[in-house]
C-alpha positions as CSV (number, residue, x, y, z in Angstrom):
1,X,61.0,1.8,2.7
2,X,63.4,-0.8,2.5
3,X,67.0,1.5,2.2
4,X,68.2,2.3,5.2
5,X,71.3,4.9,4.7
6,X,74.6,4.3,6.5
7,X,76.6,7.5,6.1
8,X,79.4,6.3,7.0
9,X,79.0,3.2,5.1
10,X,78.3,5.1,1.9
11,X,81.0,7.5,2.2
12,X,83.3,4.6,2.6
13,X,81.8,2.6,-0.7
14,X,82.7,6.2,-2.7
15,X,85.9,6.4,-1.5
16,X,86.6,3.0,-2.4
17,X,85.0,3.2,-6.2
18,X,87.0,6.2,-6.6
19,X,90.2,4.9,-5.5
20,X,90.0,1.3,-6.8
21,X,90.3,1.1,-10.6
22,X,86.8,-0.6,-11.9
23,X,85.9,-1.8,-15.6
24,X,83.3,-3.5,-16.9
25,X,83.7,-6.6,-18.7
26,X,80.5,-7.0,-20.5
27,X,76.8,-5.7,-20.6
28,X,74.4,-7.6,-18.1
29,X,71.8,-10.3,-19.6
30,X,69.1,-7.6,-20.8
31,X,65.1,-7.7,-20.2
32,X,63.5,-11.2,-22.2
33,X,66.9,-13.1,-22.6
34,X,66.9,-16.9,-21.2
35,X,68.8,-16.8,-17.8
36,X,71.8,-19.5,-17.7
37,X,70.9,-22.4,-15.6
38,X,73.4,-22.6,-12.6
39,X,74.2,-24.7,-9.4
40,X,76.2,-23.2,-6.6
41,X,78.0,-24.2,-3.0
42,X,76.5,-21.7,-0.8
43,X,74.9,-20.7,2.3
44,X,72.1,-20.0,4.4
45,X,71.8,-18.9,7.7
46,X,75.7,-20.2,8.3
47,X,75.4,-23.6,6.7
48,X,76.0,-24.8,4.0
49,X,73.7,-25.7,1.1
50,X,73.8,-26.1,-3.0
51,X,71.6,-23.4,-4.9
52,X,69.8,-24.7,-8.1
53,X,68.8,-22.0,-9.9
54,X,66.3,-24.8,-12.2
55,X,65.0,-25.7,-8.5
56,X,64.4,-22.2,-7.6
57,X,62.3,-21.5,-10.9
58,X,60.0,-24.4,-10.0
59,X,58.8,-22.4,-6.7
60,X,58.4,-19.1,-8.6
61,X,60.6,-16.1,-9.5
62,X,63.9,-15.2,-8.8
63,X,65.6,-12.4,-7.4
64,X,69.2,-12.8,-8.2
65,X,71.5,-10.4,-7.2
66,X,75.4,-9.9,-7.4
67,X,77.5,-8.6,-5.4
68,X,81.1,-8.1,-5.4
69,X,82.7,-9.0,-1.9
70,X,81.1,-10.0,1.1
71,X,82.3,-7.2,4.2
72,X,82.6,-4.7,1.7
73,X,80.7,-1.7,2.5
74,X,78.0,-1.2,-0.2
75,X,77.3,-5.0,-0.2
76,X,76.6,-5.3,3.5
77,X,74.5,-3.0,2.9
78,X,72.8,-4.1,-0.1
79,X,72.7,-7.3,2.2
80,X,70.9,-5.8,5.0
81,X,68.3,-4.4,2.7
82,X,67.8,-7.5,0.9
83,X,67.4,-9.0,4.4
84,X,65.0,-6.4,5.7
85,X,63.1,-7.3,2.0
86,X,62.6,-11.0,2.1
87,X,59.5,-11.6,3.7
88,X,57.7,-9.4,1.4
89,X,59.8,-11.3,-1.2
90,X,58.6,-13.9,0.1
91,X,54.9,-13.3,0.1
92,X,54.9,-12.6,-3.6
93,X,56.6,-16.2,-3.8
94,X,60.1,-14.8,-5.2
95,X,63.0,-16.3,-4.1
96,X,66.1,-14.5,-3.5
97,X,69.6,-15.3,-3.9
98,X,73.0,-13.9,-3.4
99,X,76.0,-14.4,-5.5
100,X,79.5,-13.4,-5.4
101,X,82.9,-13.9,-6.8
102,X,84.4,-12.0,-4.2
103,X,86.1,-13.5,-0.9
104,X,83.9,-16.9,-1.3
105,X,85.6,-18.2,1.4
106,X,83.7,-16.0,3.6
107,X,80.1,-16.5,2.6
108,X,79.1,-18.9,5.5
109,X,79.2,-15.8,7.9
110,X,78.3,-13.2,5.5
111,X,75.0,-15.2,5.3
112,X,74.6,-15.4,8.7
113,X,75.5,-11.5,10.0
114,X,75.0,-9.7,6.8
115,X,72.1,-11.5,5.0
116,X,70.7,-11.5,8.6
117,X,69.6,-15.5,8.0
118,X,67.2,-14.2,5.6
119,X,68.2,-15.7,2.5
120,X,70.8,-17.8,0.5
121,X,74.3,-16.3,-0.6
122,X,76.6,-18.4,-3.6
123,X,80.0,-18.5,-4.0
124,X,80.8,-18.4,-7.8
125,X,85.0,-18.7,-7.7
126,X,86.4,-17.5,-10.9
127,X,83.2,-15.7,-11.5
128,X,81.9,-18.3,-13.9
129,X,78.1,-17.8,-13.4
130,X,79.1,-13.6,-13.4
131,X,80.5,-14.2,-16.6
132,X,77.4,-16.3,-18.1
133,X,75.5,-13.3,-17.1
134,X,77.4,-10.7,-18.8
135,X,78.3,-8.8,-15.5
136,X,82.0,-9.1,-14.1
137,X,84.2,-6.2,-13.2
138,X,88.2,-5.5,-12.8
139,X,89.9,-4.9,-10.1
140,X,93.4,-5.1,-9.3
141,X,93.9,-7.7,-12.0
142,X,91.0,-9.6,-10.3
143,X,87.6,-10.7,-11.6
144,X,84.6,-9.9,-9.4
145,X,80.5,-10.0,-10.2
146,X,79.4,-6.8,-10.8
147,X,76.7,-5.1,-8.9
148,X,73.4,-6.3,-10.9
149,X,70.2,-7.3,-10.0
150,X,68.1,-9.9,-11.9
151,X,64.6,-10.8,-11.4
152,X,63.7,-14.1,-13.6
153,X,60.6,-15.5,-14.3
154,X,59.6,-19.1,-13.5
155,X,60.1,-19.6,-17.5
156,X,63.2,-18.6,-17.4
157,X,63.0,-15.4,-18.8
158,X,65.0,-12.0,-17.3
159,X,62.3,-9.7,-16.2
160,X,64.7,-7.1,-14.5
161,X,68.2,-6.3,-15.3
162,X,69.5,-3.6,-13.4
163,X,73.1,-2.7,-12.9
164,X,74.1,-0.1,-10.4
165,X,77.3,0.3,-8.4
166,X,75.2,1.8,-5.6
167,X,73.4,-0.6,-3.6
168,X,70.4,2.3,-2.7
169,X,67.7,1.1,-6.2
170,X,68.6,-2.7,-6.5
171,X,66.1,-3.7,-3.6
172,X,62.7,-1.6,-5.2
173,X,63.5,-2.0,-8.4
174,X,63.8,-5.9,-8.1
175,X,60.3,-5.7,-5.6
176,X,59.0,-3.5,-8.6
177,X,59.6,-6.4,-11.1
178,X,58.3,-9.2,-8.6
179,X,55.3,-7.1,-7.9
180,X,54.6,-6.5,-11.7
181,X,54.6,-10.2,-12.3
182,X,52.2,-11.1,-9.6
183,X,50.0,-9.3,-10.6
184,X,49.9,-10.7,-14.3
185,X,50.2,-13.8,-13.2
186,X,48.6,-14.6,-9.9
187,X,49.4,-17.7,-7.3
């Protein structure tokens, strides 16, 4: 429903995990641990704005997700799907985020053309928060955040942690988990 598949896109994304050397760092947060608390420079829609993750909670859940590298070809498309997803993200009264270590520079327009205006993207230089939340990656001698999804509860709580280098599963899984919570706990 929401995954729209770019051939060429995806062909390009394996060519590039099979060429580019990749390791995991750590394991991801799991199910019921406490999410780190985080505030990041980011952007929405082009401009720029701080993310408070503490803020976000106060509103409802959170669907945090990171990505590698903005332009890269499995997290535009990730992006796009995420994009096409918000409003019904929305009408469950989850939030979602963005959050990359990769190319921060660049997540301004990345917000804008990827991400469609739809929703927020981070920029987590060094990979800080990525590291808090147990999912960085290698490459080149370069830290990145690792593909994983996160949906957290208002309480904190992880309710989804999903880690996937292909972008196809991250968007119904994390509207699987939103969905689930709503309904035992209605607005």
């Amino acid at each position: 429903m929401f995954m729209r598949m770019n051939l060429k896109a995806l062909t390009a994304a394996t060519l590039l995990a099979l060429t580019l050397p990749m390791t995991s760092a750590f394991a991801a947060l799991q199910v019921g641990e406490k999410a780190p608390d985080f505030k990041l420079d980011a952007a929405l829609a082009g401009k720029s704005t701080t993310f408070s993750l503490q803020q976000a909670l106060q509103k409802g859940p959170v669907v945090l997700y990171f990505f590698p590298a903005a332009f890269s070809a499995g997290c535009t498309l990730e992006a796009h799907d995420f994009a096409e997803a918000t409003d019904e993200f929305n009408k469950q009264g989850a939030t979602v985020i963005g959050v990359t270590a990769g190319n921060t520079d660049q997540i301004a327009k990345f917000s804008q053309l990827e991400c469609r205006d739809k929703f927020t993207v981070a920029a987590d230089p060094g990979a800080k928060v990525a590291t808090e939340y147990k999912n960085t990656l290698e490459m080149k001698g370069k830290t990145y955040s690792d593909r994983t999804s996160y949906v957290i509860a208002p309480d904190g709580k992880i309710l989804l942690s999903y880690t996937d280098k292909n972008p196809d599963a991250h968007i119904q899984k994390a509207m699987d988990a939103v969905k689930k919570y709503r309904q035992a706990n209605p607005a």
